[in-house]
N, CA, C and O atoms as a CHARMM CRD file, in Angstrom:
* protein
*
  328
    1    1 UNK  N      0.06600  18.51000  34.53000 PROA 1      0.00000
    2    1 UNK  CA    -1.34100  18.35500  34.26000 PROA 1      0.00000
    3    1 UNK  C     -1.78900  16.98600  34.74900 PROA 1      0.00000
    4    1 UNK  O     -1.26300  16.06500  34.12400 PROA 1      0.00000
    5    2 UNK  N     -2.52700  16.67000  35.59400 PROA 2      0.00000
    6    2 UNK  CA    -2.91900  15.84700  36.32900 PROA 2      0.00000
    7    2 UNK  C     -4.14100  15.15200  35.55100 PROA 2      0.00000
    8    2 UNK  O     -4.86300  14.39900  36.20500 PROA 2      0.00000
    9    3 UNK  N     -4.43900  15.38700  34.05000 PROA 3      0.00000
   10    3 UNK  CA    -5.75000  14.70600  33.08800 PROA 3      0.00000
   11    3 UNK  C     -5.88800  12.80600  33.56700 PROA 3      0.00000
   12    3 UNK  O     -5.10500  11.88000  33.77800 PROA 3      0.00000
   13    4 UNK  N     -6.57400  12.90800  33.55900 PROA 4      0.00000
   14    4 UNK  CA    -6.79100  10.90200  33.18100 PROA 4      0.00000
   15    4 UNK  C     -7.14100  10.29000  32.03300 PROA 4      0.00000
   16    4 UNK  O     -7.72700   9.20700  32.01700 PROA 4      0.00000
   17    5 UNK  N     -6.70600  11.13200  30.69400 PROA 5      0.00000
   18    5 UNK  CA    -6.74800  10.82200  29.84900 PROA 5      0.00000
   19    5 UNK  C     -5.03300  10.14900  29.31400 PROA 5      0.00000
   20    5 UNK  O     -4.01300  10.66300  29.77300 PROA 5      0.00000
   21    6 UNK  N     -4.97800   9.08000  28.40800 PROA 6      0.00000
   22    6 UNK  CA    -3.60000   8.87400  27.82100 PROA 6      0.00000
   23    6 UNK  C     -3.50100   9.61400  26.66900 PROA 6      0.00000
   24    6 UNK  O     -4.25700  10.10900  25.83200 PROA 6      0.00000
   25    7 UNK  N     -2.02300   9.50800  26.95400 PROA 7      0.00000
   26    7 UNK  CA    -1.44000  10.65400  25.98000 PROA 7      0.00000
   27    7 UNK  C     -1.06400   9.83600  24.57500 PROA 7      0.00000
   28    7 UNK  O     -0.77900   8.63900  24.53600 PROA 7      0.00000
   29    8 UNK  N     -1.12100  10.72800  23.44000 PROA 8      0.00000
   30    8 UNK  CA    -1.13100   9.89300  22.27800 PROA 8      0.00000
   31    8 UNK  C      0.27100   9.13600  22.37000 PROA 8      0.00000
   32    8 UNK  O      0.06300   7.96100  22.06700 PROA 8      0.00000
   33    9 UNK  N      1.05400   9.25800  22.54300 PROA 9      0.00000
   34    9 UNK  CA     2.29200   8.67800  22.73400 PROA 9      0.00000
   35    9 UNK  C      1.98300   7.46400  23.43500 PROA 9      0.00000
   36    9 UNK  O      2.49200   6.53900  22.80300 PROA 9      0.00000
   37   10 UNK  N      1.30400   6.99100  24.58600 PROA 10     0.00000
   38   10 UNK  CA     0.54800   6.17000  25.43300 PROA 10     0.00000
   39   10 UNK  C      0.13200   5.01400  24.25700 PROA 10     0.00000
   40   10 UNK  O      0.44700   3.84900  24.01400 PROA 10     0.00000
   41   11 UNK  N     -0.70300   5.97400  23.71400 PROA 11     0.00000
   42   11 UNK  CA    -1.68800   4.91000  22.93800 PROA 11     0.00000
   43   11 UNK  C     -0.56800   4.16200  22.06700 PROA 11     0.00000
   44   11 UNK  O     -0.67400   2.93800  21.98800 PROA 11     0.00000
   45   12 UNK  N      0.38100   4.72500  21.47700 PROA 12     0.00000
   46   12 UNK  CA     0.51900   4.48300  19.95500 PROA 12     0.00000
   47   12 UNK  C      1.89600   3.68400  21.03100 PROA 12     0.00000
   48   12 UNK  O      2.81200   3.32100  20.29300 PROA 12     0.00000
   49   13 UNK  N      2.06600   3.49800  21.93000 PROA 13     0.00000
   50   13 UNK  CA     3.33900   2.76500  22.14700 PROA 13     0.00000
   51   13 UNK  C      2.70800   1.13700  22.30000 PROA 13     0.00000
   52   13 UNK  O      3.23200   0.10700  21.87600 PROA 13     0.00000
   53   14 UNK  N      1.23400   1.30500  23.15600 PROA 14     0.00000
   54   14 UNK  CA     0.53800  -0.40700  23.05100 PROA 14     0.00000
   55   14 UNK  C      0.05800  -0.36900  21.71500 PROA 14     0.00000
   56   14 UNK  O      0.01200  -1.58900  21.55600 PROA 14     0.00000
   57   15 UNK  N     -0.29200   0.04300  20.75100 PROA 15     0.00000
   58   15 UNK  CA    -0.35500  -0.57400  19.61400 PROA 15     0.00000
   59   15 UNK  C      0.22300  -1.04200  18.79000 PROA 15     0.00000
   60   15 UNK  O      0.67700  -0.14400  18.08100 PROA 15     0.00000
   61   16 UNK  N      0.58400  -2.31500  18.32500 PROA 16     0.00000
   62   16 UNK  CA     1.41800  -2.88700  17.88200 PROA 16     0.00000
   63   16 UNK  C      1.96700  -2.79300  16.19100 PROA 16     0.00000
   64   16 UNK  O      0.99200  -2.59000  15.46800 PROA 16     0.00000
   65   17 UNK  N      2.97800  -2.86800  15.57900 PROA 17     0.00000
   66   17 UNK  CA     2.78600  -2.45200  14.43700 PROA 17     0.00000
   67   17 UNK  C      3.16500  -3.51900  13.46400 PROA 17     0.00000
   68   17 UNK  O      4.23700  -4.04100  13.77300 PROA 17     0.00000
   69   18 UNK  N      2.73200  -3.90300  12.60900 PROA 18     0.00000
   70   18 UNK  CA     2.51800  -4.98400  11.80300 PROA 18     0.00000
   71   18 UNK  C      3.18700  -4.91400  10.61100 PROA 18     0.00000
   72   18 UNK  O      2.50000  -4.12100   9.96800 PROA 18     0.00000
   73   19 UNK  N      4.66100  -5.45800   9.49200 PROA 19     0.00000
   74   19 UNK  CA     4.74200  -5.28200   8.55200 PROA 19     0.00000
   75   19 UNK  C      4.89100  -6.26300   7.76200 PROA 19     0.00000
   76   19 UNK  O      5.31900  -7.31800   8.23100 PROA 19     0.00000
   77   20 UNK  N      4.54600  -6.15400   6.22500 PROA 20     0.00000
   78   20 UNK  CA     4.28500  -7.71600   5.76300 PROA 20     0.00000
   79   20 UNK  C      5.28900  -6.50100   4.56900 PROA 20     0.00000
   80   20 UNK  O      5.03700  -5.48300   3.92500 PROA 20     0.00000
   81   21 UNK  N      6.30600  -7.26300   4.78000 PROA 21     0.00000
   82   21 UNK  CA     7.95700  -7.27700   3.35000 PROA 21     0.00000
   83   21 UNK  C      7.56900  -7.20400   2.08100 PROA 21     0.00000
   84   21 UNK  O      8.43100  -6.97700   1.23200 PROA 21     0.00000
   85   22 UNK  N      5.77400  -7.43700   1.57300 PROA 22     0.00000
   86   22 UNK  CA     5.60300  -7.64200   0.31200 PROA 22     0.00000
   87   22 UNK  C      5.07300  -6.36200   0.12300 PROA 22     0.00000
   88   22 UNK  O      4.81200  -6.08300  -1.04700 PROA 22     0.00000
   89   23 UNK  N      4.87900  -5.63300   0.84900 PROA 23     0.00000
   90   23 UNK  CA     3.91800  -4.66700   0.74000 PROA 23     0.00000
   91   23 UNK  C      4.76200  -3.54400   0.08500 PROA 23     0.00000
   92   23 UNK  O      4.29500  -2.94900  -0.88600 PROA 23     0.00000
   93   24 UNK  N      6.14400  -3.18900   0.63900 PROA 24     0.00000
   94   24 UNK  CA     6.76000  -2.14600   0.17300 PROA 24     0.00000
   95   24 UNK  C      7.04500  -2.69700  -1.17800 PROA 24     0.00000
   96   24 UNK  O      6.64300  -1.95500  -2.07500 PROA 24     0.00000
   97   25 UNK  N      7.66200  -3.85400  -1.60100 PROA 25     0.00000
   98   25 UNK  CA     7.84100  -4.28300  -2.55500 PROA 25     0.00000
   99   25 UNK  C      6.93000  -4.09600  -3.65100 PROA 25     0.00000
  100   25 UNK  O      7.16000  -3.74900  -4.80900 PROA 25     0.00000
  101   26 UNK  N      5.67000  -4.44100  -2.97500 PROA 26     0.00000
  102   26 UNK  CA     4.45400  -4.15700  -4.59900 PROA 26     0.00000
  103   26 UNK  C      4.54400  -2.94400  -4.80300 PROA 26     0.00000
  104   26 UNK  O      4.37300  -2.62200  -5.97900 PROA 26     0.00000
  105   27 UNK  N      4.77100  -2.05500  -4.02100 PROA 27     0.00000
  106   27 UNK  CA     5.03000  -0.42200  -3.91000 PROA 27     0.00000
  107   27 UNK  C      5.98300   0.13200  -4.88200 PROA 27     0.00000
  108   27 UNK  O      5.68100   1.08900  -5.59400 PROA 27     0.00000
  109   28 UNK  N      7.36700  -0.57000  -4.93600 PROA 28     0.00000
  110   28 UNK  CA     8.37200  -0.54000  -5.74700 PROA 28     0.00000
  111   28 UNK  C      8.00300  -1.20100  -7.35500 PROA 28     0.00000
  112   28 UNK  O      8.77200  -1.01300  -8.29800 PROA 28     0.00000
  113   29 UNK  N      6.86100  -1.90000  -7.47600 PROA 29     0.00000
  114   29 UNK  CA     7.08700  -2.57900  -8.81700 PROA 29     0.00000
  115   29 UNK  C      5.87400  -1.61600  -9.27000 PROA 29     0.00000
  116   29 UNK  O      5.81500  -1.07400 -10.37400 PROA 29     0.00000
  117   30 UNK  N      4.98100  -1.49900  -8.31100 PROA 30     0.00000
  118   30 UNK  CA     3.48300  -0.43400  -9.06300 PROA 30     0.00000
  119   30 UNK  C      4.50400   0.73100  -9.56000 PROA 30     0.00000
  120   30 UNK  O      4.49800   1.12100 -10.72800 PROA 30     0.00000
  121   31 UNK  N      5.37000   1.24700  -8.58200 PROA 31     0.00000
  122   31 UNK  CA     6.17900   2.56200  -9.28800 PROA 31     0.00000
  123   31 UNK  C      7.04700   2.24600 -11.03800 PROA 31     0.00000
  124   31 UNK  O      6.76300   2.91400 -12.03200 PROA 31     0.00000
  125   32 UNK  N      7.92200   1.29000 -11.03500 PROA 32     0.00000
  126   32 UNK  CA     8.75200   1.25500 -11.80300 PROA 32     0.00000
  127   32 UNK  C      8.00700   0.52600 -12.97000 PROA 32     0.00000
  128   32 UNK  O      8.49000   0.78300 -14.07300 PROA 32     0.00000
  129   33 UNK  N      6.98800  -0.28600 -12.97300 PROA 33     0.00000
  130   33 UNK  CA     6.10600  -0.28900 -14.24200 PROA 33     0.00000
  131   33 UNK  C      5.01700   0.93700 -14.56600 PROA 33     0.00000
  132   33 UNK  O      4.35500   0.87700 -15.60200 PROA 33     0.00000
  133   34 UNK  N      4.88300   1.89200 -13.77000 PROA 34     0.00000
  134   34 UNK  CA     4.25000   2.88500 -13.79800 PROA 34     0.00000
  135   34 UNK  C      5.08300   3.94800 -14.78100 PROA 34     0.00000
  136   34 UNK  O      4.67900   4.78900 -15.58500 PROA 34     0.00000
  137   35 UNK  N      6.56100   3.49900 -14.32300 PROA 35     0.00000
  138   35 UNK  CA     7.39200   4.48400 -14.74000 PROA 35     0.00000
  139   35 UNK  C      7.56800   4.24000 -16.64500 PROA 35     0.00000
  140   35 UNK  O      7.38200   4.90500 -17.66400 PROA 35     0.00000
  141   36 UNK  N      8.07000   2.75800 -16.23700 PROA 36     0.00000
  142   36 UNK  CA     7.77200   2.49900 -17.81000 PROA 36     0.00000
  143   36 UNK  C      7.17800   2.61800 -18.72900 PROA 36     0.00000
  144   36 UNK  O      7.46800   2.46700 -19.91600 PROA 36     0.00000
  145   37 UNK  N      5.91400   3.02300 -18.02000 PROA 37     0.00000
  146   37 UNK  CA     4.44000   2.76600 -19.28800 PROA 37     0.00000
  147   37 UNK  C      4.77900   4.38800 -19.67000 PROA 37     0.00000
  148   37 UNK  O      4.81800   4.83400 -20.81600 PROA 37     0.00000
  149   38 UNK  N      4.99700   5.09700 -18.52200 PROA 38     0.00000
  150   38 UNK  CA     4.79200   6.71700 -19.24800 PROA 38     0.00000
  151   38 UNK  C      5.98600   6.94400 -19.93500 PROA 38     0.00000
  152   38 UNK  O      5.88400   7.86000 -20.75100 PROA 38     0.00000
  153   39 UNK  N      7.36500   6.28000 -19.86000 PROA 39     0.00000
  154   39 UNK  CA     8.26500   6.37100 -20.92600 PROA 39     0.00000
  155   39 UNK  C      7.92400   5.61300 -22.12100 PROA 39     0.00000
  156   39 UNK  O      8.45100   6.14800 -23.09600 PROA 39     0.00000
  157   40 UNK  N      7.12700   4.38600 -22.49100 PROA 40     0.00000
  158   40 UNK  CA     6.92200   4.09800 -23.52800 PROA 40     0.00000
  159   40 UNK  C      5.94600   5.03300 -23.88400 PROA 40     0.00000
  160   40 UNK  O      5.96200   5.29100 -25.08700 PROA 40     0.00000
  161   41 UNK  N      4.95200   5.72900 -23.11200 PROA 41     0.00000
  162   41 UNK  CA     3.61700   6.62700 -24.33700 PROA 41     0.00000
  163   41 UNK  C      4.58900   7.90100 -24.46400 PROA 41     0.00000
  164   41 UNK  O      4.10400   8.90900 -24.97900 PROA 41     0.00000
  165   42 UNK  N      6.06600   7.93300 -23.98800 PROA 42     0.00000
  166   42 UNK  CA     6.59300   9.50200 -24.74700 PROA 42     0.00000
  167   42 UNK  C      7.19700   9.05900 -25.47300 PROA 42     0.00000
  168   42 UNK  O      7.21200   9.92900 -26.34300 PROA 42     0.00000
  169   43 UNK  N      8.04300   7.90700 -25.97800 PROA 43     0.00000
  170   43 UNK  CA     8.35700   7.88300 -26.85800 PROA 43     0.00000
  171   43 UNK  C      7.56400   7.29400 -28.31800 PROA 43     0.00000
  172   43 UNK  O      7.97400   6.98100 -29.43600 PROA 43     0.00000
  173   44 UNK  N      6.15800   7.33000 -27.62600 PROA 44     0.00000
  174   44 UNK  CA     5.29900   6.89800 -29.21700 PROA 44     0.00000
  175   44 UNK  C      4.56100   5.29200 -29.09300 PROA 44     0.00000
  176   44 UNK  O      3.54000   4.88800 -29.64700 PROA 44     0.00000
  177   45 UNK  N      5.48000   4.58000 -28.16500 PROA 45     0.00000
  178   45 UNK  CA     4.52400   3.41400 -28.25500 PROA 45     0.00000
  179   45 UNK  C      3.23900   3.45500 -27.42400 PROA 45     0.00000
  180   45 UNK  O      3.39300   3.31600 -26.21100 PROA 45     0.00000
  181   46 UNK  N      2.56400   3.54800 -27.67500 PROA 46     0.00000
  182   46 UNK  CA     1.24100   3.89300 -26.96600 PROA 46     0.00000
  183   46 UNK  C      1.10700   2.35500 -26.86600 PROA 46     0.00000
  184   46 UNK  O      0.76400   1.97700 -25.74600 PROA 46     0.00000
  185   47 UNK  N      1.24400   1.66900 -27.51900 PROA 47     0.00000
  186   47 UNK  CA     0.31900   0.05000 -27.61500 PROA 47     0.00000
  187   47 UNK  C      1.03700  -1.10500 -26.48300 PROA 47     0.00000
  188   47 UNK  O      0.57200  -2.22500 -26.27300 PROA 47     0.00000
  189   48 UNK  N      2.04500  -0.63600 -25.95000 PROA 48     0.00000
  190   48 UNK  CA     3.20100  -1.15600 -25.29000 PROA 48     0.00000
  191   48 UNK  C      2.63000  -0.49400 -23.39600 PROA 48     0.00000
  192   48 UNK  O      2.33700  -1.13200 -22.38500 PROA 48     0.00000
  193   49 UNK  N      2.70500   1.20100 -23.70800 PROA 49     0.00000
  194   49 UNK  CA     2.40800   1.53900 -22.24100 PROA 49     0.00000
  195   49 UNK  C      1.08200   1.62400 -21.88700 PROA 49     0.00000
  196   49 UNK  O      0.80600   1.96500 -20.73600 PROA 49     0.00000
  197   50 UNK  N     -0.09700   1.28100 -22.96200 PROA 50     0.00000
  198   50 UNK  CA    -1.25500   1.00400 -22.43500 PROA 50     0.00000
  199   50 UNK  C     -1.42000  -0.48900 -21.17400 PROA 50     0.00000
  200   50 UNK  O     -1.96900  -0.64900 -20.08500 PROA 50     0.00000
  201   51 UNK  N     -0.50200  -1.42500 -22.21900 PROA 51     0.00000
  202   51 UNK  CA    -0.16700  -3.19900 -21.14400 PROA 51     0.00000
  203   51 UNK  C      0.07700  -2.77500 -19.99600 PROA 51     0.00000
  204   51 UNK  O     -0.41900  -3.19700 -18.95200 PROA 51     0.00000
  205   52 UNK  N      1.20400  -1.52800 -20.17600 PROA 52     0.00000
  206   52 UNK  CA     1.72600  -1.49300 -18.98600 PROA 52     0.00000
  207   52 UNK  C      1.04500  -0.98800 -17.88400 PROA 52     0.00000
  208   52 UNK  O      1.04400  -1.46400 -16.74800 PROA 52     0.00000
  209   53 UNK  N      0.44200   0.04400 -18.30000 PROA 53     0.00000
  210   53 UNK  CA    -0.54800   0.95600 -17.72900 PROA 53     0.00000
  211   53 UNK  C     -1.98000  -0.30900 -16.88100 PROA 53     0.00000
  212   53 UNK  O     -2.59400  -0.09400 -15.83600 PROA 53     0.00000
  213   54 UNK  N     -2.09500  -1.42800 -17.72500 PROA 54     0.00000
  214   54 UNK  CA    -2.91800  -2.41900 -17.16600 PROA 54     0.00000
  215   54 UNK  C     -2.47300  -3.39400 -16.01700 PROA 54     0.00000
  216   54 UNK  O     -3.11400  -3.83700 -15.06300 PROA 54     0.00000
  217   55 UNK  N     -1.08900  -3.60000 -16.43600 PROA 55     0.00000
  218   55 UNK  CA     0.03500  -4.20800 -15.21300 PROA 55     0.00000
  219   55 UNK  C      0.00900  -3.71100 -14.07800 PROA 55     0.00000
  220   55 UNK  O      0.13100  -4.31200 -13.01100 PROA 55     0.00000
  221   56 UNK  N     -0.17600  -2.42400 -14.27600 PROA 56     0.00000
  222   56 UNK  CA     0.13600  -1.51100 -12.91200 PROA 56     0.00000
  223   56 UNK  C     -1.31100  -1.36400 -11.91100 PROA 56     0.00000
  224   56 UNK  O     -1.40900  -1.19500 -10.69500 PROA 56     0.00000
  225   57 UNK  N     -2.31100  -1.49800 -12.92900 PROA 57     0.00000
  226   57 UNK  CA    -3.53000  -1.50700 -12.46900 PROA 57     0.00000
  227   57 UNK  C     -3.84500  -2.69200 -11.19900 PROA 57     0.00000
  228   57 UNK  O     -4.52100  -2.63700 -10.17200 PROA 57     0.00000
  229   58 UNK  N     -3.03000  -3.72900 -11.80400 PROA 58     0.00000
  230   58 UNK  CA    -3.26800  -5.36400 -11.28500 PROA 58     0.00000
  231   58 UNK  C     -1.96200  -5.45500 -10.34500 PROA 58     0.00000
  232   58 UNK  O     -2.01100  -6.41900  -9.58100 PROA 58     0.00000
  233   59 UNK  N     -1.09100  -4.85500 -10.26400 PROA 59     0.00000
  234   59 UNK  CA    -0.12400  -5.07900  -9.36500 PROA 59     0.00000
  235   59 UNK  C     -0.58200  -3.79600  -7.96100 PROA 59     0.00000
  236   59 UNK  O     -0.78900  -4.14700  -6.79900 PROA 59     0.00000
  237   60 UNK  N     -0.66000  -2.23100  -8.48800 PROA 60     0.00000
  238   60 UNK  CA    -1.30400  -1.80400  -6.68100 PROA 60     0.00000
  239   60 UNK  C     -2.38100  -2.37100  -6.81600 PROA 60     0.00000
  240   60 UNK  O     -2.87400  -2.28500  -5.69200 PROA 60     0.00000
  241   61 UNK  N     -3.34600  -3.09800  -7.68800 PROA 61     0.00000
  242   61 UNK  CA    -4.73600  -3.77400  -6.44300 PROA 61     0.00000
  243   61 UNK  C     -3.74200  -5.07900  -5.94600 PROA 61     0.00000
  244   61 UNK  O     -3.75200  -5.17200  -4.71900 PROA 61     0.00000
  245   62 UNK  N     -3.16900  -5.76700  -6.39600 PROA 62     0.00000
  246   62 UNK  CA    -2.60400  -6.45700  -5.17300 PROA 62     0.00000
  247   62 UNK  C     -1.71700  -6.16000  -4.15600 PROA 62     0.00000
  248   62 UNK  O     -1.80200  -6.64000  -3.02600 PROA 62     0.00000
  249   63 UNK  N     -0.95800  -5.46400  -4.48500 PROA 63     0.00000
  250   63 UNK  CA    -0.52900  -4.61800  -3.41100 PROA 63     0.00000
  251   63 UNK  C     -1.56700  -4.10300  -1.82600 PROA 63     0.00000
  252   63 UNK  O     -1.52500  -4.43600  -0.64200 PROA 63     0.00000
  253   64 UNK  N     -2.33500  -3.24800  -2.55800 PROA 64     0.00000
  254   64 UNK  CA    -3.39200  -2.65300  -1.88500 PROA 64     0.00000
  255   64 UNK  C     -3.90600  -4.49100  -1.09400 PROA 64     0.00000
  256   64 UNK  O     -3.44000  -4.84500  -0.01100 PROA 64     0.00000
  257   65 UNK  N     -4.60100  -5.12500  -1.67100 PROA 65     0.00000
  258   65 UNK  CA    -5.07900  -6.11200  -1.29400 PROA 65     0.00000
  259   65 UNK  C     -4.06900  -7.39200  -0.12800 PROA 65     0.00000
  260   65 UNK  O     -4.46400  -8.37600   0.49700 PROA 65     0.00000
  261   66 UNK  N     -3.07800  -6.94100  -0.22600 PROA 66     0.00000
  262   66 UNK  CA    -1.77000  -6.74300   0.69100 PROA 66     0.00000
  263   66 UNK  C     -1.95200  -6.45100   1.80100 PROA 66     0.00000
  264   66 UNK  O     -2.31800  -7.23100   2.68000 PROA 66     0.00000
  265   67 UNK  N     -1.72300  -5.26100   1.93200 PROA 67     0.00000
  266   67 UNK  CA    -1.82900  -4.41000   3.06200 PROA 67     0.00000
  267   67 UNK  C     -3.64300  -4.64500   3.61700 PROA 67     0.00000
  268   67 UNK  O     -3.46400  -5.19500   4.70300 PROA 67     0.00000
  269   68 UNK  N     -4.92800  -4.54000   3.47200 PROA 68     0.00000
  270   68 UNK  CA    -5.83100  -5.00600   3.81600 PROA 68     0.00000
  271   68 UNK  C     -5.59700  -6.45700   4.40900 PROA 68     0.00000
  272   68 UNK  O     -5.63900  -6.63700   5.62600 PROA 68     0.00000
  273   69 UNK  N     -5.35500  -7.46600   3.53300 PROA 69     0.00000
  274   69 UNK  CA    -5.10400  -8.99400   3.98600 PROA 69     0.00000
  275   69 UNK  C     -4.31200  -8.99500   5.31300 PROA 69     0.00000
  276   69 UNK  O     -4.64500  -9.69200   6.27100 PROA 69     0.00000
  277   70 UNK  N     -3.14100  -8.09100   5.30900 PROA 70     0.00000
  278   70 UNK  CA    -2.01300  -8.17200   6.30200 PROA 70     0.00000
  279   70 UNK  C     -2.59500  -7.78100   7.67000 PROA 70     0.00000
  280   70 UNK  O     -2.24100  -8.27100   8.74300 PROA 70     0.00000
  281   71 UNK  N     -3.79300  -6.57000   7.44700 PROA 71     0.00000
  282   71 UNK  CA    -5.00900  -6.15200   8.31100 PROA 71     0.00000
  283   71 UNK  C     -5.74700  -6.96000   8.86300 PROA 71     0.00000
  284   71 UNK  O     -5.61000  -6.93500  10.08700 PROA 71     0.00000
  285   72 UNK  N     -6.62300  -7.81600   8.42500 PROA 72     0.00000
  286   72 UNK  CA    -7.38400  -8.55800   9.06100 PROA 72     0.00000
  287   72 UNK  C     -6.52800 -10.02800   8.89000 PROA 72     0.00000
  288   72 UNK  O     -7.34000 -10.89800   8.57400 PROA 72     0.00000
  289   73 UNK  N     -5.41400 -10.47400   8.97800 PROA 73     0.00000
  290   73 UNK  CA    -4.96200 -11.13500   9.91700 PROA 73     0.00000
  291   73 UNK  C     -4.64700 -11.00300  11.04300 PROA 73     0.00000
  292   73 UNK  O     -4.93500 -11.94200  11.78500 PROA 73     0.00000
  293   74 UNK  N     -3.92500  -9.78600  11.65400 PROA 74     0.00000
  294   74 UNK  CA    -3.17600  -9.54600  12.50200 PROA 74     0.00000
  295   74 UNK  C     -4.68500  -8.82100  13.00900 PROA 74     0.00000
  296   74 UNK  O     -4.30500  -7.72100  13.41200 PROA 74     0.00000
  297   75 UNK  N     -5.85000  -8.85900  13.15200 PROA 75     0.00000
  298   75 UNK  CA    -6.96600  -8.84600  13.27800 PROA 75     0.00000
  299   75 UNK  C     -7.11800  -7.11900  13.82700 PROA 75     0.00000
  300   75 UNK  O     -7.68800  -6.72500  14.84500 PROA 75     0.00000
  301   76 UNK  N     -6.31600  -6.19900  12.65000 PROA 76     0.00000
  302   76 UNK  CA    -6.74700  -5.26600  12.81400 PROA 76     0.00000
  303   76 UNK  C     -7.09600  -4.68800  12.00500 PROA 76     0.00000
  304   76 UNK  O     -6.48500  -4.36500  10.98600 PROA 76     0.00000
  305   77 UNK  N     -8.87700  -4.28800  12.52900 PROA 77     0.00000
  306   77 UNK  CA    -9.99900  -3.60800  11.55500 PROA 77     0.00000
  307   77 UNK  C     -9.41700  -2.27300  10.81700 PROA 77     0.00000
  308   77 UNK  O     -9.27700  -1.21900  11.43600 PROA 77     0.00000
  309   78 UNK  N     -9.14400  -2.39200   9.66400 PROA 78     0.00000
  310   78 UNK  CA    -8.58100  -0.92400   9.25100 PROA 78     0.00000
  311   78 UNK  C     -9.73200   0.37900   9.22500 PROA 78     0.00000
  312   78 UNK  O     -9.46500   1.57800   9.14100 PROA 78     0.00000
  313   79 UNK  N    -11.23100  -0.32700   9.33600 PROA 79     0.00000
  314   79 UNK  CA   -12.21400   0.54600   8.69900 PROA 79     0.00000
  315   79 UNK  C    -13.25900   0.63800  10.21900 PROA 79     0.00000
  316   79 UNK  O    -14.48800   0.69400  10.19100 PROA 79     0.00000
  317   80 UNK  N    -12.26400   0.63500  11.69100 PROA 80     0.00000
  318   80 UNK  CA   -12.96300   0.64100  13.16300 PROA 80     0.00000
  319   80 UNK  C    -13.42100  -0.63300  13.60000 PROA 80     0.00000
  320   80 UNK  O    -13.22000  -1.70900  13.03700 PROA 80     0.00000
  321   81 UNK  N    -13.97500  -0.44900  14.52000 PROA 81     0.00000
  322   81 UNK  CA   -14.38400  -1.30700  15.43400 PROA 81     0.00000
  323   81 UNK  C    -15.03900  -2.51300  15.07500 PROA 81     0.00000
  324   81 UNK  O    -15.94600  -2.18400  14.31000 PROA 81     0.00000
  325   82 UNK  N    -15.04300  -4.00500  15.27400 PROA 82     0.00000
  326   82 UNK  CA   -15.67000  -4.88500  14.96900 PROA 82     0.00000
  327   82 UNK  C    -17.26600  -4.70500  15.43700 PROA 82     0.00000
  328   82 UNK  O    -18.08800  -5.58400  15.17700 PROA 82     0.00000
């Protein structure tokens, strides 16, 4: 096929890929305090996995806020075109 279009493979080989080490990590702690809070509300402490349940709230927004930051350094628009 003779197209003059690039092939997605094309594209996605010049685009460069960016990883910031903290990111999977907040990933791993949003999970395992996530995990905790719902084992403390089965075993009854509700007053314990609500904290936790708030921890987790504040750890994926930084997380999340992670991966965005890691975005517009490496000055790529996650949300299109400048």
């Amino acid at each position: 096929m003779g197209s003059s279009e690039p092939s997605l493979e094309d594209l996605l080989q010049d685009k460069k890929r960016v990883r910031n080490p903290f990111v999977p990590v907040g990933a791993l702690i949003t999970a395992g305090v996530l995990t905790a809070g719902l084992i403390s509300f089965r075993q009854g402490n509700s007053r314990l996995g609500q904290k936790l349940m708030r921890a987790r709230v504040v750890v994926q927004g930084a997380t999340v806020a992670l991966m965005v930051g890691t975005a517009y350094y490496y000055e790529q628009n996650p949300w299109g075109s400048r």
